[in-house]
N, C-alpha and C positions, 0 to 999 in steps of 0.2 A: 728745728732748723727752718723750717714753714712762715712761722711764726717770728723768726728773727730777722728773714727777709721781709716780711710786712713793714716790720720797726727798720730795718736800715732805710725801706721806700722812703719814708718819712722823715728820717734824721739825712735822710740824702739831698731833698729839696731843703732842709734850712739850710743845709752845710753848703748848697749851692749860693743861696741867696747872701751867707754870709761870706763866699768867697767873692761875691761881686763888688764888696766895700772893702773887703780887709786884704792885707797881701797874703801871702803863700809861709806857709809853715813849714819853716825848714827841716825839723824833728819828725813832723808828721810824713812830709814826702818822702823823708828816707825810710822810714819805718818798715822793717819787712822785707827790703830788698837789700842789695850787694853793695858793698864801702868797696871804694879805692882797693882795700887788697882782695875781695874777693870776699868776704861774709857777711852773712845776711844781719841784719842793727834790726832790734825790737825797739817798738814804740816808747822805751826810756832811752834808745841808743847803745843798749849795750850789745854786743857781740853773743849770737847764737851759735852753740855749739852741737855737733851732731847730727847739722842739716844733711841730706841724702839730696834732695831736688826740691822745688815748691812746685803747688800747684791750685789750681781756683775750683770751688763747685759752683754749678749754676743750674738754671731751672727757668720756667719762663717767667720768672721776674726777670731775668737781662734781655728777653727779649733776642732779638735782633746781632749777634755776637762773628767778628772778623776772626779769625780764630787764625788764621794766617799772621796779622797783627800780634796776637795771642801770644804765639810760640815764641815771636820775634823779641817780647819781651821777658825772658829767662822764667818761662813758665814751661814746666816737663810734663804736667796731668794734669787731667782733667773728670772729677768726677761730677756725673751729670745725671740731675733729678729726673725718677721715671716717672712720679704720681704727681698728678695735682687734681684736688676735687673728688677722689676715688675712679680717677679714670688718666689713660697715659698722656703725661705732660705735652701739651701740643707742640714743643719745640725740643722734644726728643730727640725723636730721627733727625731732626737738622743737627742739635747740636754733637750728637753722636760721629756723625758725619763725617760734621765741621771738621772737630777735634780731632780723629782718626787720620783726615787725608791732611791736614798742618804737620802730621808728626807725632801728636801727644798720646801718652799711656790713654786710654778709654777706661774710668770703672762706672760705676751705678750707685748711687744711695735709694734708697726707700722710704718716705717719711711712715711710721708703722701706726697703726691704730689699734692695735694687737693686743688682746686680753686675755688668749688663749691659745697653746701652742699650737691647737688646729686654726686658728685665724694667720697666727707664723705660719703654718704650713703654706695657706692658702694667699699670703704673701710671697710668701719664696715661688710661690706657682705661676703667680702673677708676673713677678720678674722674671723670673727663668722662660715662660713662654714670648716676653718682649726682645729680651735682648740675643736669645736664639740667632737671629737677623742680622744681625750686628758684631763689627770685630771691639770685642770688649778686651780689653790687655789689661784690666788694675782690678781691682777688688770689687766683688757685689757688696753692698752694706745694709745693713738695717738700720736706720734712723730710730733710735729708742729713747724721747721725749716729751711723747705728748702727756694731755693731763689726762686723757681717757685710763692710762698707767697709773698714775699719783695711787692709790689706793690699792696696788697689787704692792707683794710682797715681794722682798727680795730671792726666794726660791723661785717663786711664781714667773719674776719678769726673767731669771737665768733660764730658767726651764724655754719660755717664748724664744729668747736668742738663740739656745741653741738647738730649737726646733727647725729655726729660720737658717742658720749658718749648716748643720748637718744637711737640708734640702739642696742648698747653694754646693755646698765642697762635693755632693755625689754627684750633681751632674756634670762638677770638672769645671768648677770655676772655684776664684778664692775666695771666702767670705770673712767679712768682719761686722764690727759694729757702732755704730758711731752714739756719743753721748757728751753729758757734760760733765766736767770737774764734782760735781757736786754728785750728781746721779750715781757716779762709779762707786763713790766712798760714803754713802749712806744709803741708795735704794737696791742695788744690783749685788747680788752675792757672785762675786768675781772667783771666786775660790770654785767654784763648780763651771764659769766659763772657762773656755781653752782656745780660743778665736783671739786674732788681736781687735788693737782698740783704734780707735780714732777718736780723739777727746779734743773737746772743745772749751776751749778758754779764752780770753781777752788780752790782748797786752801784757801777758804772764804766763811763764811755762806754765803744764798742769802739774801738780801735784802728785797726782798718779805715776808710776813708773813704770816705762815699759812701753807706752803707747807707743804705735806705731805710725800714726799720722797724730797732727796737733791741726788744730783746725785756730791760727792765732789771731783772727781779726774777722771780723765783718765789716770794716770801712776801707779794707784795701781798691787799689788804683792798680788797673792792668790796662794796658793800650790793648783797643778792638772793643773792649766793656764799656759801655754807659753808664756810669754811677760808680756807686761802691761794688764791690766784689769781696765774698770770702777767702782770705788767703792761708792756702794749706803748706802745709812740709812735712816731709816724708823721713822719719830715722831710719827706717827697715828695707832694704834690700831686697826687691821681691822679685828680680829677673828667675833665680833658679826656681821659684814656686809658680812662674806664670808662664807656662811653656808656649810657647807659639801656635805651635804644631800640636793637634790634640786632637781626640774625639771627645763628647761632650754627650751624654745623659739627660737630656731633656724632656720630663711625663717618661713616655714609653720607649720615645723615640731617640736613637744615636746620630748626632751629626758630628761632621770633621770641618776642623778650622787648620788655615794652613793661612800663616802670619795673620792671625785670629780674623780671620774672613772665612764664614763659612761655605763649604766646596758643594759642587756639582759637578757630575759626569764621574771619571776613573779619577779614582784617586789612589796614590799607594803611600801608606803609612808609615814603611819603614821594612813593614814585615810580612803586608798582603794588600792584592789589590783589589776594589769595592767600585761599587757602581751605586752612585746619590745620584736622588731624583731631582726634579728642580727646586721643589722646597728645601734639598737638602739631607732626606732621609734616605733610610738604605736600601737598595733595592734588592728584593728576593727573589732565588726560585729562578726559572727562566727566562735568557733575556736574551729579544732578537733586537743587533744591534747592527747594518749594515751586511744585513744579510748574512750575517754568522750568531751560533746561538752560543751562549755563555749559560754558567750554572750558578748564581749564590747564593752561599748555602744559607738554609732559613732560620739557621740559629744564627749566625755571627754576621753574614752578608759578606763573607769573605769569598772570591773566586775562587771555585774548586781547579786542579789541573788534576789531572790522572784519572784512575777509575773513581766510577761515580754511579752509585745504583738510587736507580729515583724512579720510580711508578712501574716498580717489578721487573724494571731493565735495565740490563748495564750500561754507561755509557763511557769514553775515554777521552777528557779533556783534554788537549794541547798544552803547554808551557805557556801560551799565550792568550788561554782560557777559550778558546774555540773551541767548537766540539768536534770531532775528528770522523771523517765518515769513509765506507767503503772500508782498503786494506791498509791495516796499520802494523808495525813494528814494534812490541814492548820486551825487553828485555832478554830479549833472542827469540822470542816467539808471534807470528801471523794471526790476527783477528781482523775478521771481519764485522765493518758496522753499516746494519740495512738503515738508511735515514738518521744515522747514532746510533741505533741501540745494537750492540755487541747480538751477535746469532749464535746457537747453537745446535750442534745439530747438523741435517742436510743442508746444503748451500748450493743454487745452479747460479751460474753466470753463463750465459748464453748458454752454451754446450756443455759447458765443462759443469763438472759436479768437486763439491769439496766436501769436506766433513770436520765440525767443529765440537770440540770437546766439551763436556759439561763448564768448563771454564772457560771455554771460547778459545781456547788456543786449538790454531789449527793443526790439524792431523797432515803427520808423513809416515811413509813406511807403510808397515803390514798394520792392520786392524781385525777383532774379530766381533764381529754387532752380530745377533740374535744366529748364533753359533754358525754365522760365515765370516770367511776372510775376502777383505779389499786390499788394495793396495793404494799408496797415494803418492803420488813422485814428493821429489823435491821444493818443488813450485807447489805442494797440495793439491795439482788435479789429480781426481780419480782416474788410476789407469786401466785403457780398455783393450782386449786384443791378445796377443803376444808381447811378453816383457823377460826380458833381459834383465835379471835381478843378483847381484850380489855372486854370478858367476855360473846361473841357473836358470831354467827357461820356464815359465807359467802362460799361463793362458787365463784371461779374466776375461770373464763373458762382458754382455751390454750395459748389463745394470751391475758390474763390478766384484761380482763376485768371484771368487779365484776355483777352478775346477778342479776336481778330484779324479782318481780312477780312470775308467776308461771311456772316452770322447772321441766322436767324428765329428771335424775339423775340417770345411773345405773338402769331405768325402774321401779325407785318408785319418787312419786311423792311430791315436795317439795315448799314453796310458801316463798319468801325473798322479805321483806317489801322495801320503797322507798329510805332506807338507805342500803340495801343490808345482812339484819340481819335477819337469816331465824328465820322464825316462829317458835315457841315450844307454846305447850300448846293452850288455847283457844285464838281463832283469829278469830275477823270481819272483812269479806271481800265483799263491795260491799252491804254489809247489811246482809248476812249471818256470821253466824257463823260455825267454824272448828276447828278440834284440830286435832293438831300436836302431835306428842311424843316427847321424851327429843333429840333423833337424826333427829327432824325436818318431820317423815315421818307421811304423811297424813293419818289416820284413816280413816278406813271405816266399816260400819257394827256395831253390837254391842258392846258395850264402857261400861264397867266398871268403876269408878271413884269414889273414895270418896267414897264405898258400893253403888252409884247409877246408875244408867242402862242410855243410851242414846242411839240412834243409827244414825249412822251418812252412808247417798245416797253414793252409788257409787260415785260421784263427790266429796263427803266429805263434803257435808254442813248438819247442823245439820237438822233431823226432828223435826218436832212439829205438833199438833195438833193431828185428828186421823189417825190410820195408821192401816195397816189389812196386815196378812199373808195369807191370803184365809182363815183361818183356825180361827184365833182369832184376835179380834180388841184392839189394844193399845192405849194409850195417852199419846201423849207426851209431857208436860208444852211449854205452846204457850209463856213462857218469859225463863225459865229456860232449856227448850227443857229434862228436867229429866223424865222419865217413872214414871205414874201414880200408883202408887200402895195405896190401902184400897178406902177409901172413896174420892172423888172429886166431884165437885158443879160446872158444866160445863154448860153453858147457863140456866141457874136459873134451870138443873136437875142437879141432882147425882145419881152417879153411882160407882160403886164397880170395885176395879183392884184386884185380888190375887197378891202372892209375885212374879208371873213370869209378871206381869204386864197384864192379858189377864183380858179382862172386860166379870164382872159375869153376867150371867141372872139367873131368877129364884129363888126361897127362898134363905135365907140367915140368917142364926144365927147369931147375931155379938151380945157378951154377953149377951146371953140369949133370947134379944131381935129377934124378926124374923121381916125382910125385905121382900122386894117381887121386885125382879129389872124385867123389861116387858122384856120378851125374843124377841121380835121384834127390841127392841133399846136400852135394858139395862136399861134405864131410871127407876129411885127408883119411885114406886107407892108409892104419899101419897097424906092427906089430904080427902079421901071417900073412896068409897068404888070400888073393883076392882076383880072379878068373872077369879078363877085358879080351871081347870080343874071341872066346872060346881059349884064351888062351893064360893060363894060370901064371902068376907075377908072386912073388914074395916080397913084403915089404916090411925093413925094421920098425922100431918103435919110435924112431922119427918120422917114420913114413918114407923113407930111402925105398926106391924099388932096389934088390939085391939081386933078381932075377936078369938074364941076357934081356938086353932092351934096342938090340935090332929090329925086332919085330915091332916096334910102336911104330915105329913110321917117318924114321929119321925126323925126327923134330929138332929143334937147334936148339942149343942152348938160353935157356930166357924163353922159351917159347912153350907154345899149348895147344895142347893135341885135343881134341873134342870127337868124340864117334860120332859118329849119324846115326839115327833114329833105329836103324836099321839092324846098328851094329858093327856097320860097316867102317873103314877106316875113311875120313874124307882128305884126300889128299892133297893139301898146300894152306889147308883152310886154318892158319895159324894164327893168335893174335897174341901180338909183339906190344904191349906199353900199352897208352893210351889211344883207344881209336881215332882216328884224323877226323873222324866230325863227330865227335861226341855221342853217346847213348842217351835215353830217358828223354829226350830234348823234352816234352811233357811233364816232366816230372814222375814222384813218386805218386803224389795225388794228384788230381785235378785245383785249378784257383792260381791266383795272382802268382810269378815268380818273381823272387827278390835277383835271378841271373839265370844262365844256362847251365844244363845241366853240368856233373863236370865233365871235363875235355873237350867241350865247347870251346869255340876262339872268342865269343861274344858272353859278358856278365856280367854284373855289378860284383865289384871288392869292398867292401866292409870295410870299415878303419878299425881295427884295433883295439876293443875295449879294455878297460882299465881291471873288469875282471869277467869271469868264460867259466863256460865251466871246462874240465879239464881230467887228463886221465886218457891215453888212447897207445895200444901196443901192436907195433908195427915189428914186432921179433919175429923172426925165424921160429916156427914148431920145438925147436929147443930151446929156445931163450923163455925168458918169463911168460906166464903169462897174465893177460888181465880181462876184466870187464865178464859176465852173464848172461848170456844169453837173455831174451823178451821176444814176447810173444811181436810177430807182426804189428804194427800198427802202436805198439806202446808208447805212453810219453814218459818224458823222466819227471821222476815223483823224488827220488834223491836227491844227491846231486853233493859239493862240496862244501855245503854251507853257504853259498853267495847267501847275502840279504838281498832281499826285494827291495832294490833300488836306494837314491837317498834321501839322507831322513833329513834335510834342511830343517831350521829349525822356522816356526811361522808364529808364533805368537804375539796374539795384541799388543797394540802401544796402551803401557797403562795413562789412566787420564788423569792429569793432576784434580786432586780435590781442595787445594788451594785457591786465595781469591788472586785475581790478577795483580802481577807486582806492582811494585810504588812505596815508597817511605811516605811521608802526608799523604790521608787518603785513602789508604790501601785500605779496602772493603771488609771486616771485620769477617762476615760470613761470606761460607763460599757460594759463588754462583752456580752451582751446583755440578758438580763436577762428578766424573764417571769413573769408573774402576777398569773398562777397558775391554767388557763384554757389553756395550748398551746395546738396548732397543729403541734408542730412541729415533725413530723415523724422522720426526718434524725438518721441514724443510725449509727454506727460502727462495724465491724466484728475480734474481735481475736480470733484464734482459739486455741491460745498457752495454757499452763496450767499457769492460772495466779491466784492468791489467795487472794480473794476479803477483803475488811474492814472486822473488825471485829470478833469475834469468829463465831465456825459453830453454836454455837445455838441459837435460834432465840423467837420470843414471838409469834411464831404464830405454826399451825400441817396440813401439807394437807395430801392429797393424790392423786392421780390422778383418775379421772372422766368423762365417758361420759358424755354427754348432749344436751337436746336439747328442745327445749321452745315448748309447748304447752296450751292453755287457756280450763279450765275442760270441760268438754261434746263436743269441738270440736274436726274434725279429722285431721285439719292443723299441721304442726310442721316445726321447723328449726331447721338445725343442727347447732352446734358451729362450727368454722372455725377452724383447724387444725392449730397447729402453724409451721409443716414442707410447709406451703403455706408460709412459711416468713423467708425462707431460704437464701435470699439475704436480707432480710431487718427486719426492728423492729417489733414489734406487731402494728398493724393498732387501 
């Protein structure tokens, strides 16, 4: 093709010199272009069939080319020389330009010098790194004619084209080959090409069948051209094979052409979106863009959205390829990301502490790390204090752990079962019984409950059995631990309590009837006979005295006769009910009282536990009896079975060991995720004001609180740790 522009240069200036004497050829003018009805007449006049569009190549033989003019006269393509000399055609880029901004398809020819399919190769290489630049819409070609060729074979020269055409088609452009009438059917074994053709012949279709351009003159006439011009036409249809919109394969490098102009900056392809640099290539890896960082990925250069692990961190892209920082939302679950990268582990934000799972998902609820339990509201902050949990009261010290057993609290003392759920009410500990109040605090002293009297040791376990103020002797139910009051059948005797609980000696009216309890041990005299103050009494085996009981000392009915010291009768010295100011007001022992004694007008009442223990017989000496007698001072070791307290249940939130959700994306392995007993301490520190999940209110209420563990009647204790001892790091 080189070559035959050299020869048109020359037959162009005779044809000029002889159009300066001769007139105008009318066969010639029309030649090539459109009749009256609209089809293109070959240089005999006959009617071309099959035409698709015409179009010109050119090169800097034309020099200087209006391409505006160009289009104007029913020219559709233009393909345009890259080489001239072994170096790019100096009026490439212009006419590439030209052609493109007029309208016209853009392809490329290559005149080839190529004797070896690495020479093809390093032709295709050649083109493919010029026209890169460039919006090319038509075919890349190989020009296969020179005579450097003459002497290859026909395997040899198939082999070179479709060395050259396979380079062109992978990096996404179309390729063909351009040749002559003759070349096709005597040098080139076509039978092993599969590229189309562009064939060239003169004033006569070619021969060949099939081509897809014919290349039918080198003396055509185009307005904007100077001289002759080759004129092309197109049989083949190539809009569905030259897509607009594409990426393209260039050496190593991928670029995007969008209406074959190749792009920079964001581009979205259809189906992700990429970040070209200003050459045009892709950009990887991280990318700060206006102050927000982006990720693409380093295989494809595609923006990552979702989870995204890159330099042994996690991180969580946006929808909008931003990276997402601080508190985010994925799929009903709280992560936090320090600068991006997903935490896990400890987390402080100013005061507050959080706790993040081997997967990053934030922690709610109970947890239990290196065999303690925390708790974490709703919102994920660590709670500290007193809480109100699921209908149940705990105590979580400073650094978050939840307390167990027995604690002094603000210097009252408090006992949280093995679930962490303080006690209220009656509670067996260890085989004793306690009661709690409804704010958990240990009772001591005398206990009101239900109208019935109990009294609970300094230590707070309940009494039972007999008990003495120095002054008067009590009983207290060896199952129910309740104060004895009227009649009770205590080791096969009975014995009399008034309404203050104090056991009667001496006569006794109980309607009508008179008793006689031994003033040495209380014990009811019955069944004989039994000599008070010299004077002998018979009494049945209910303890009825049967004897004339004028001589007792007129006592009245309900009433109780007590001798003196002496022996003597003390006369009026009766007690009727409950004393009008109480007995014991000291108590049984010495130490804190939970009320006054009974028959006191002044004392704390108890609410009403849910369960007591229970068991206490206020019969008459012949009604049933109940309950054993104990030594002074016993406590109850029985009792009805109560359990010690309740058994809430507190068990770890297990930790997902899956990778954070997401369909595209989603993290193949996990980010290492916990089972729900970790150790893991690791922490993080913001000190910014940052504003956690969630609303401020929460399902739980503390307060802040001393404390410090102590076991009852010892004088050991520990303090809780201070959480400013974790001032570089998490709760231990």
């Amino acid at each position: 093709m080189r070559q035959k522009k050299r020869a048109a240069a020359l037959l162009l200036s005779a044809v000029m010199a002889f159009s300066a004497v001769s007139p105008a050829l009318p066969a010639w003018a029309a030649a090539w272009q459109k009749n009256a009805s609209g089809s293109y007449i070959g240089s005999d006049g006959s009617v071309l069939t099959g035409i698709l569009s015409r179009g010109v190549d050119v090169s800097q033989w034309q020099q200087n080319i209006n391409w505006s003019a160009v289009a104007a006269d029913d020219i559709q393509f233009a393909m345009i020389g890259a080489r001239y000399n072994n170096a790019v055609d100096p009026y490439f880029e212009t006419n590439v330009r030209g052609a493109a901004a007029a309208g016209l398809r853009v392809g490329v020819y290559l005149y080839s010098y190529a004797t070896t399919t690495a020479m093809a190769e390093s032709d295709a290489d050649f083109v493919l790194n010029l026209i890169k630049d460039y919006p090319i819409s038509y075919p890349v070609v190989l020009d296969v004619e020179a005579q450097e060729m003459n002497n290859l074979t026909p395997a040899q020269l198939s082999d070179i084209i479709n060395a050259f055409c396979k380079k062109v088609e992978t990096a996404g452009y179309y390729p063909m080959v351009y040749t002559n009438d003759y070349w096709i059917n005597n040098k080139i074994d076509m039978t092993k090409v599969h590229y189309d053709v562009w064939i060239a012949r003169y004033d006569a279709k070619p021969s060949y069948q099939g081509a897809a351009f014919w290349q039918a003159s080198n003396q055509g006439t185009v307005n904007g051209i100077s001289g002759n011009v080759d004129i092309n036409f197109s049989f083949k249809d190539l809009s569905g094979k030259l897509p607009a919109n594409r990426w393209r394969l260039i050496g190593d490098k991928w670029y995007y052409y969008k209406n074959y102009v190749k792009q920079t900056g964001w581009i979205n392809d259809g189906q992700s979106w990429y970040y070209l640099n200003q050459d045009g290539t892709q950009y990887k890896g991280w990318l700060l863009l206006n102050n927000q960082y982006y990720y693409l990925l380093p295989t494809t250069g595609q923006m990552k959205t979702g989870w995204l692990q890159a330099e042994d961190a996690w991180y969580y892209l946006n929808s909008d390829g931003t990276m997402a920082k601080d508190w985010i939302q994925v799929d009903g679950k709280y992560y936090y990301l320090l600068n991006g990268a997903m935490v896990t582990g400890w987390l402080r934000i100013d005061t507050d502490y959080y706790y993040l799972r081997g997967d990053g998902s934030m922690v709610t609820g109970w947890r239990k790390m290196d065999g303690k339990y925390y708790y974490f509201g709703s919102n994920g902050k660590l709670v500290r204090g007193w809480a109100d949990i699921d209908g149940k009261r705990y105590f979580l010290q400073q650094d978050g752990t939840m307390l167990t057993g027995w604690q002094t609290i603000d210097g009252l003392l408090y006992y949280f079962d093995a679930s962490g759920a303080m006690a209220a009410g009656w509670t067996k500990l260890d085989g004793y019984w306690y009661y709690f109040n409804n704010e958990g605090k240990l009772m001591t002293g005398w206990m009101q409950l239900d109208g019935k009297f109990y009294y609970l040791h300094t230590d707070g376990r309940m009494v039972i059995g007999w008990q003495s103020d120095g002054t008067n002797k009590y009983y207290m139910d060896t199952v129910s631990g309740v104060m004895s009051v009227g009649w009770k059948q205590i080791e096969q005797s009975w014995y009399y309590f008034n309404q203050s609980g104090h056991m009667i000696t001496g006569w006794l009216n109980d309607g009508g009837k008179y008793y006689y309890l031994n003033p040495a041990d209380g014990k009811m005299v019955s069944n004989g006979s039994f000599v008070v103050n010299n004077v002998n009494y018979t009494f049945n085996k209910s303890g009825v005295c049967l004897s004339e009981t004028s001589a007792i000392g007129g006592g009245s009915a309900g009433s109780v006769y007590t001798p003196g010291t002496s022996g003597t009768q003390i006369n009026g010295s009766n007690y009727t009910g409950t004393p009008a100011t109480g007995n014991s007001q000291n108590g049984i022992t010495t130490g804190t009282q939970a009320g006054s004694a009974p028959g006191g007008n002044a004392g704390t009442t108890a609410t009403s536990p849910s369960s007591n223990p229970t068991g206490n017989s206020t019969s008459s000496p012949s009604g049933n009896s109940s309950g054993t007698g104990m030594a002074v001072g016993n406590y109850q070791t029985g009792g009805p079975g109560y359990s010690s307290g309740s058994t809430g249940s507190t068990s770890g939130s297990s930790a997902s060991t899956t990778a954070p959700g997401g369909s595209t994306g989603t993290p193949t392995v996990s980010p290492g995720g916990s089972n729900g007993t970790s150790s893991n301490n690791n922490y993080y520190t913001n000190t910014g004001s940052v504003t956690g999940p969630g609303s401020a209110g929460a399902n739980y209420n503390y307060s802040s609180g001393s404390s410090s563990t102590s076991t009852p009647g010892s004088s050991g204790s520990s303090s809780s740790r201070n959480l400013s001892e974790y001032q570089t790091g998490g709760p231990k």
